[in-house]
N, CA and C of each residue as an Amber inpcrd file, in Angstrom:
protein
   300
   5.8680000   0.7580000 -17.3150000   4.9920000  -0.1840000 -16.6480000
   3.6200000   0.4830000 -16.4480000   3.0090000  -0.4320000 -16.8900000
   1.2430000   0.4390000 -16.5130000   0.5480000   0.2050000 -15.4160000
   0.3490000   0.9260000 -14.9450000  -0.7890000   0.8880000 -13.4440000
  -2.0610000   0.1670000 -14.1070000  -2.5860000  -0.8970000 -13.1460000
  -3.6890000  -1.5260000 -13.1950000  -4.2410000  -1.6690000 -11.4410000
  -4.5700000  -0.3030000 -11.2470000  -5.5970000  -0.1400000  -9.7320000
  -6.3200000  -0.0180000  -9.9280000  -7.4320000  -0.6040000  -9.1660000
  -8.6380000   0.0680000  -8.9900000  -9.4970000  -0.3170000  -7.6660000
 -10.4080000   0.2170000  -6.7560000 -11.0880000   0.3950000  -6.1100000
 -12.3100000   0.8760000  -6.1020000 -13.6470000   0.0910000  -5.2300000
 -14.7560000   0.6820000  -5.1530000 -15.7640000  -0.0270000  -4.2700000
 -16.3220000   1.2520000  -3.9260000 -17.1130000   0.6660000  -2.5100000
 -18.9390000   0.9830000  -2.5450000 -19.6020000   0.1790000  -1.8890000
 -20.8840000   0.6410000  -1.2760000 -21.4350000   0.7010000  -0.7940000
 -22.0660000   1.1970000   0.1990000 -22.6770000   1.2160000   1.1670000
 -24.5850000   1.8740000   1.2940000 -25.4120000   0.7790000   1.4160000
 -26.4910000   0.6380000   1.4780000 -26.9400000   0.9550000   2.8350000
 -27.9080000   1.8420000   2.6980000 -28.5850000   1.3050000   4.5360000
 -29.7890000   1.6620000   4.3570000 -31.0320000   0.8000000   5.0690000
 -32.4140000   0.8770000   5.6480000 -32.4740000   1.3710000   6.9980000
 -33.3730000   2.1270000   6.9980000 -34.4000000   2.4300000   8.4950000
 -34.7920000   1.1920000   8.5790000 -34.8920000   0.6170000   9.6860000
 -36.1110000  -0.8230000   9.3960000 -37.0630000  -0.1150000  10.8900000
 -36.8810000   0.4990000  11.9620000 -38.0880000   1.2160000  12.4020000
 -37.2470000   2.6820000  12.7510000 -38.0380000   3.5290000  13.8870000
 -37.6840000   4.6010000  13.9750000 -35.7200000   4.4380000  15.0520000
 -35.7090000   3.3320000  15.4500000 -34.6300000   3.4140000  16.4320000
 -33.8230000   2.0880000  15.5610000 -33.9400000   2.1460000  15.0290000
 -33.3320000   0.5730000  14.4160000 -32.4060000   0.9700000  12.6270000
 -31.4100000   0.8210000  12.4240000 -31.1330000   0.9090000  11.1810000
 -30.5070000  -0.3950000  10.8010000 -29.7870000  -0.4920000   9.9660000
 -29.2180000  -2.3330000   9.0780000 -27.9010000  -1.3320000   8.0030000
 -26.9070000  -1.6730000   7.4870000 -26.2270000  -1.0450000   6.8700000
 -25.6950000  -2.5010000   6.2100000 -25.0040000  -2.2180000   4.7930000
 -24.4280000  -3.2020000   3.8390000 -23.6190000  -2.5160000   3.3760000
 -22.1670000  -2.6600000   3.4750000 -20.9410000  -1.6590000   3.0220000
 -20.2110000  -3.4010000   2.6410000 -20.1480000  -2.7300000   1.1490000
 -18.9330000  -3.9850000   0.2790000 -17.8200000  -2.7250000  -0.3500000
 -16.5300000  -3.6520000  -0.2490000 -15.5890000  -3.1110000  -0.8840000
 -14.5350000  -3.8150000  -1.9000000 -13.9190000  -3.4780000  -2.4820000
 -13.0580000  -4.3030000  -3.5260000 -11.6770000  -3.3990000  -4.2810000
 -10.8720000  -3.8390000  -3.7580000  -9.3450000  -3.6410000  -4.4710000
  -9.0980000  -4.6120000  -5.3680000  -7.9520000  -4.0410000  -6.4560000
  -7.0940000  -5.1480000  -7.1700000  -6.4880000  -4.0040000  -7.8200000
  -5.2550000  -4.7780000  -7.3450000  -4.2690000  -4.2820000  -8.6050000
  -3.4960000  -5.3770000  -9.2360000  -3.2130000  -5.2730000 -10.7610000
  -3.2800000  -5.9770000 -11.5740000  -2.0770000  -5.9180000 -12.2640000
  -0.8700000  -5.3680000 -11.9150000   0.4810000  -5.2520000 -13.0430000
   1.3950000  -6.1740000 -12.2060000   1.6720000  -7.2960000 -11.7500000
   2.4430000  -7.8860000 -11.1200000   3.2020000  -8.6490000 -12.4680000
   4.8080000  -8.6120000 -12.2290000   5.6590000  -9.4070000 -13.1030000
   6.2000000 -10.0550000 -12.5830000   6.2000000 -11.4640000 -13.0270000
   6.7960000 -12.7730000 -12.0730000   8.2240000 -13.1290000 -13.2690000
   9.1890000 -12.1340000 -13.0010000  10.2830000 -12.5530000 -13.7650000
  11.4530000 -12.5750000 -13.1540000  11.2140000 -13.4870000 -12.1650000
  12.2230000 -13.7980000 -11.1970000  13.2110000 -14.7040000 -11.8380000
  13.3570000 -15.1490000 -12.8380000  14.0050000 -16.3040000 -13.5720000
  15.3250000 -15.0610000 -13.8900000  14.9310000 -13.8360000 -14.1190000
  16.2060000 -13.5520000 -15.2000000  16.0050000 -11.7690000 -13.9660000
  15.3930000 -11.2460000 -13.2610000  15.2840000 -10.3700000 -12.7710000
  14.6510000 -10.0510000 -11.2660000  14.6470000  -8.9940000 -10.3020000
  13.5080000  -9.1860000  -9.4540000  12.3570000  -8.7900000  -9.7330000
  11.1320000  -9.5870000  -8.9620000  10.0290000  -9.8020000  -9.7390000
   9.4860000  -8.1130000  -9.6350000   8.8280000  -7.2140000  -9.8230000
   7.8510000  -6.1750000  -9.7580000   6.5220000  -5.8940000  -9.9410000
   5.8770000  -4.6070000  -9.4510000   4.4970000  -4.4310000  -9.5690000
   3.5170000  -4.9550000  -8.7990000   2.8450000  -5.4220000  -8.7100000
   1.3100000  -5.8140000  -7.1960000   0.5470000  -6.4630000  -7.8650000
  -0.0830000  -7.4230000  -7.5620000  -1.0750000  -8.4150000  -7.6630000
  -1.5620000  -8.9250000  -6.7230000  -2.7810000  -8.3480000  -6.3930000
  -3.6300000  -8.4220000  -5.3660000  -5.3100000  -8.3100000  -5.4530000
  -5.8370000  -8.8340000  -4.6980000  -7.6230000  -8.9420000  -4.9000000
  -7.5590000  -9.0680000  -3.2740000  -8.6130000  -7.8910000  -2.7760000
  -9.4230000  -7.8100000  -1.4640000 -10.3270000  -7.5330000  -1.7540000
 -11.6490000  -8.2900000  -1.4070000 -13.0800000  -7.9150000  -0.8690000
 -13.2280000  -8.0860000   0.1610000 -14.2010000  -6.8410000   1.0430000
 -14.8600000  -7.2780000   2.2440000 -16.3810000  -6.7840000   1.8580000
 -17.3020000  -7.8370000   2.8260000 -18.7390000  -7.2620000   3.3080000
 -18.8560000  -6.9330000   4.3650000 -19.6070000  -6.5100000   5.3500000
 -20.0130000  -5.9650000   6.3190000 -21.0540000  -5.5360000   6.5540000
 -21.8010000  -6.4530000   7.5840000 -23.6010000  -5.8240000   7.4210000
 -23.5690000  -5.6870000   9.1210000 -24.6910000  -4.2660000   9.2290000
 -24.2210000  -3.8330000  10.5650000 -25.7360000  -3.4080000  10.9220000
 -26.0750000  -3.8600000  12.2300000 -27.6880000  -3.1810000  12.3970000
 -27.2910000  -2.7730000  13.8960000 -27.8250000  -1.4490000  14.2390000
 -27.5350000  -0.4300000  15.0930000 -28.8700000   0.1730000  15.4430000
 -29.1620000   0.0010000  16.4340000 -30.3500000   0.4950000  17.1980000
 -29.8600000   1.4080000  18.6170000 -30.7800000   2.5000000  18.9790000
 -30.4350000   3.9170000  19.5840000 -31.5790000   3.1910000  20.5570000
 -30.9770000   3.3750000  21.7440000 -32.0920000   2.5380000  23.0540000
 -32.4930000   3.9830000  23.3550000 -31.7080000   5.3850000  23.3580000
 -32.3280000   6.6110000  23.7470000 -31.1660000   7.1520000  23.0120000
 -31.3080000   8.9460000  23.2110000 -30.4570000   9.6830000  22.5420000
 -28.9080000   9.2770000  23.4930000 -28.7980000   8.5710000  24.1400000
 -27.7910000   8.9880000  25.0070000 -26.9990000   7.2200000  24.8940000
 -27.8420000   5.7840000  24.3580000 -27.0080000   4.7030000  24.3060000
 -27.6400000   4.1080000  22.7050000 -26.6810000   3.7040000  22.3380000
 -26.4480000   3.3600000  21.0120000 -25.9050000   1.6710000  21.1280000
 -26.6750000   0.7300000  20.4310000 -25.9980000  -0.4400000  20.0290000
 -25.4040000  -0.6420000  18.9100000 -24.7430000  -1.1370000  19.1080000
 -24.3810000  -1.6910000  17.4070000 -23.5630000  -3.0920000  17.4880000
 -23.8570000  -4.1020000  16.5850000 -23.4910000  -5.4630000  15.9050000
 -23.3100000  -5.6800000  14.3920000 -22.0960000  -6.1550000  14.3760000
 -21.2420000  -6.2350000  12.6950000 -20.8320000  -7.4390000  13.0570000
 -21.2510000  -8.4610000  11.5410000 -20.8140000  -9.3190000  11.5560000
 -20.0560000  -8.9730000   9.4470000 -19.0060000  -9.4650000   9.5620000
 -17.7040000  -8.9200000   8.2990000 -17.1990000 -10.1110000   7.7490000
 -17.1190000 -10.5730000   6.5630000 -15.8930000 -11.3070000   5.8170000
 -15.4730000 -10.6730000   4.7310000 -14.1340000 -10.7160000   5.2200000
 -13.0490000 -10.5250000   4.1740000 -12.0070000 -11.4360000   3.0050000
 -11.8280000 -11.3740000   2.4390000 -10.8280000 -11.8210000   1.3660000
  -9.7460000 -11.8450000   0.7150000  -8.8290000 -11.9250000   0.5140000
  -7.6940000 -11.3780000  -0.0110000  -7.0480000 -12.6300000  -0.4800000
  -6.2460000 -12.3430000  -2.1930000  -5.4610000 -13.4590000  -2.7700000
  -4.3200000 -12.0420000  -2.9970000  -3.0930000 -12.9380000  -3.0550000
  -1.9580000 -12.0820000  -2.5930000  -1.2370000 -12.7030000  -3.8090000
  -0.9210000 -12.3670000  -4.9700000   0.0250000 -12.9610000  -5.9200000
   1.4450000 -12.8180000  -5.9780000   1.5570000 -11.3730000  -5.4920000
   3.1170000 -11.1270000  -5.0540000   3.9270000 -12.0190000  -4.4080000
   2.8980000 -12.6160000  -3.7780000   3.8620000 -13.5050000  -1.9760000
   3.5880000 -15.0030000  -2.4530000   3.1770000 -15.1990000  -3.9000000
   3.4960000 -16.9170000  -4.1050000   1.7280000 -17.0310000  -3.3660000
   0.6770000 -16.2430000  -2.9410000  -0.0340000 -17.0200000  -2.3610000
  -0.1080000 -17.4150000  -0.6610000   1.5700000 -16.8830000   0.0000000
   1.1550000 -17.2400000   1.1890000   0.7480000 -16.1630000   2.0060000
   0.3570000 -15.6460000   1.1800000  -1.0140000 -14.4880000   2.0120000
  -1.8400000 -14.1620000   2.1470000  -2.4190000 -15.4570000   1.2220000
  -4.1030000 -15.3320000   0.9960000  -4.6090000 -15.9250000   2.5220000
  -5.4870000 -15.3760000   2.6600000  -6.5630000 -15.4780000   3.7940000
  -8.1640000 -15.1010000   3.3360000  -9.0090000 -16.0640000   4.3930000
 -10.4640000 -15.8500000   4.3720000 -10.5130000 -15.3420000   5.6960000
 -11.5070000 -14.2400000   6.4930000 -11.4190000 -14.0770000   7.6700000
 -12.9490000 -13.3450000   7.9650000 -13.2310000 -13.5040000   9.3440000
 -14.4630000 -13.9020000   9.8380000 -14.8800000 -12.5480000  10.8480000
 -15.8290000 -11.3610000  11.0880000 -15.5060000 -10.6270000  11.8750000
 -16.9020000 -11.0220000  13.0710000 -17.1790000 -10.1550000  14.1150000
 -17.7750000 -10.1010000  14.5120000 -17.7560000  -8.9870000  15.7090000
 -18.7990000  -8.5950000  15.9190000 -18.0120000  -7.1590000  16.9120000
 -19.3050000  -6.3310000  17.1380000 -19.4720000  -6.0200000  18.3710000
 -20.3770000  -5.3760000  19.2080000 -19.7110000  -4.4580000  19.7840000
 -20.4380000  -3.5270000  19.8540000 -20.3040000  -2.0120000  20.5340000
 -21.5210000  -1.7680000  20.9290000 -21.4270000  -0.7060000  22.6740000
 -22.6430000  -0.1220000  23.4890000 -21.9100000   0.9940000  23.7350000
 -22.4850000   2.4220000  23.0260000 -21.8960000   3.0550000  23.4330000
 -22.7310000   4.3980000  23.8410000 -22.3280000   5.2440000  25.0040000
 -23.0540000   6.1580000  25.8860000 -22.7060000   7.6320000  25.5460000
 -23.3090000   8.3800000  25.1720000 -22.9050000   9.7020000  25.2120000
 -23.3990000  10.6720000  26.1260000 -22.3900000  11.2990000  26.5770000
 -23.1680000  12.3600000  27.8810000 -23.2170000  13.1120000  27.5000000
């Protein structure tokens, strides 16, 4: 049976001023050897597709508090499971965080 994985990611980011940055991180799986020969055997192998994006802008109010806001969608088609595992999904997520 032949392996068909693969993965790969990237991640972009701007300064946009001296306290302010923006980040763009995409990613992508698939693996590709899934056998649907459930008729005469059990089925084997993975068939799957995930992408996510994620764009994140993070600004430093001083050396000591840090913001940050991510807003994320993800993806996934699931071939193994007939499909009932595909999902679209929505992120969103703030962090303030303090260092002493």
């Amino acid at each position: 049976m032949k392996n068909n994985y693969w993965n790969a990611s990237a991640l972009v980011g701007i300064a946009l001023s001296e306290k302010t940055d923006l980040q763009t991180q995409y990613s992508y799986y698939r693996a590709d050897n899934y056998e649907d020969n459930s008729a005469f055997s059990q089925p084997y192998g993975a068939g799957i597709e995930d992408q996510s994006v994620v764009v994140s802008l993070i600004h430093q109010f001083s050396k000591q508090l840090q913001w940050t806001v991510r807003y994320g969608f993800f993806t996934s088609r699931d071939e193994t499971s007939g499909g009932h595992n595909n999902y679209d999904a929505h992120l969103i997520y703030s962090s303030m965080r303090y260092s002493f």
